[in-house]
C-alpha positions in Angstrom: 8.0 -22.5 -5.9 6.1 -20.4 -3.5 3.4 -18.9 -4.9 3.8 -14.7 -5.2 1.7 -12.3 -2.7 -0.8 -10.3 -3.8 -0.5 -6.8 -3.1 -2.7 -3.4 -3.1 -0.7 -0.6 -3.0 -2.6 2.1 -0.8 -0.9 5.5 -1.6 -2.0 9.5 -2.6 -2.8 9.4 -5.9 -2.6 13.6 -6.5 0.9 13.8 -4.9 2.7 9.6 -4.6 1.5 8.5 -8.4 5.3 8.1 -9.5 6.3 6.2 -6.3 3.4 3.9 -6.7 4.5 3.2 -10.6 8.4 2.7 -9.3 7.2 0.3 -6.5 4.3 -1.8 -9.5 7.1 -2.2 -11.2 9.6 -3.7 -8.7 7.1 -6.7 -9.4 8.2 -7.4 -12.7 11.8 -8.2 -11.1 12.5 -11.7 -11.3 12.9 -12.5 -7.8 9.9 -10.7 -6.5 7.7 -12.1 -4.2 4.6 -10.4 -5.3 2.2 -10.0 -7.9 0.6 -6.2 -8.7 -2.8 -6.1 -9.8 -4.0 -2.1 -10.1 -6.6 -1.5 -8.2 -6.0 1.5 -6.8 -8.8 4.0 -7.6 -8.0 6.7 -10.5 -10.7 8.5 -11.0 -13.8 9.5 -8.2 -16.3 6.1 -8.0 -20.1 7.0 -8.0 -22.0 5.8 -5.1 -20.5 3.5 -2.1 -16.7 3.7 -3.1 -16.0 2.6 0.6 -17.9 -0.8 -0.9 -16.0 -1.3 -4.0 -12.5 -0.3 -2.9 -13.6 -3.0 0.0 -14.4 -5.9 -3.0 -10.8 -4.7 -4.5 -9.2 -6.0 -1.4 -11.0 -9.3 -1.2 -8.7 -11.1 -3.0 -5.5 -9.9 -1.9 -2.8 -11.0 0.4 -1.6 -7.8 2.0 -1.5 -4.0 1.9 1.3 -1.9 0.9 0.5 1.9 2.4 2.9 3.8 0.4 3.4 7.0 2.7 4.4 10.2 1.2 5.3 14.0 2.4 1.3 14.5 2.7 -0.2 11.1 3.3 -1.8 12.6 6.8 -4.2 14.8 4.3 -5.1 12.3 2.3 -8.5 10.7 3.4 -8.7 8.1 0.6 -5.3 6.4 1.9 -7.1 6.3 5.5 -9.9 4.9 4.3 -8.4 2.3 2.5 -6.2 1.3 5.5 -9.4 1.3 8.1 -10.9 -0.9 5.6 -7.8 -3.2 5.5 -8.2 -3.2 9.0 -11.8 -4.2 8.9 -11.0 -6.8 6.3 -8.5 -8.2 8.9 -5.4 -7.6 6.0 -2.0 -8.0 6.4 -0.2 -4.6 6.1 2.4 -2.5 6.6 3.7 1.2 6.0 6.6 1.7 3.5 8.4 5.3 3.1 8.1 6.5 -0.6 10.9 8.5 -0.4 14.4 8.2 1.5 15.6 11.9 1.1 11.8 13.4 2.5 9.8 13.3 5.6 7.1 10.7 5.4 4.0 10.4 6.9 1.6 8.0 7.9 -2.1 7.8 7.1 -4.5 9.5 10.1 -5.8 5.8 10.3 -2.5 4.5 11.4 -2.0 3.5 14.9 1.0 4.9 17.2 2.5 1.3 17.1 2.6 1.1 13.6 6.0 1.5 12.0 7.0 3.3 9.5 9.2 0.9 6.9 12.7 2.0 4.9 11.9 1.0 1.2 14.4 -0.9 -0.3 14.4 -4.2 -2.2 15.8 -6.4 0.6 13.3 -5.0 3.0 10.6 -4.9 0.5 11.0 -8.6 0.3 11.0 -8.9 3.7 7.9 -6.7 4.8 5.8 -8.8 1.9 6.7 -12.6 3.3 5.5 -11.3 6.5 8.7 -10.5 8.3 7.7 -7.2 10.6 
């Protein structure tokens, strides 16, 4: 058996929380190929956040950017994807919602894609098929 991915889930806490819970939980499905561990930041950390959100990627496979309706406002979600980028971390942009506009962070590139979020593709984007 393959072992499972390990995923951060990069989203806007004040406006994508219940997205982010419905898209944990998706890894409690039997067939899933990835492992949740929260890491995602809940309340403001003291000092070098940039530093510790940076150790909370270290030992992770790739990055789920959850977009939302106002992920472009939402610096935290940028800076988590820069330092993804930095860390040299798989990742890919997933639309939270199929019946709203989504957004991508301001770190995003112009190439990046913007990803339809259902289980089959879900699946897909984690095993590395983008």
């Amino acid at each position: 058996m393959t072992a499972k991915k390990r995923v951060f889930i990069s989203f806007d806490y004040d406006n994508d929380e219940g997205a982010k819970i419905m898209l944990a939980g998706q890894a409690k499905l039997p067939d899933s190929p990835f492992d949740f561990k929260d890491a995602s930041v809940k309340e403001h950390l003291t000092g070098d956040w940039k530093e510790k959100v940076g150790r909370r990627m270290d030992n992770i496979d790739v990055v789920v950017v959850l977009c939302g309706t106002k992920t472009d406002k939402a610096t935290g979600v940028a800076a988590e994807l820069t330092i993804a980028k930095e860390k040299k971390k798989e990742y890919f942009h997933l639309a939270a919602y199929s019946d709203k506009t989504c957004v991508k962070p301001t770190s995003a590139t112009s190439s990046d894609k913007l990803y339809k979020w259902t289980w089959e593709n879900l699946k897909n984007l984690i095993g590395g098929g983008r």
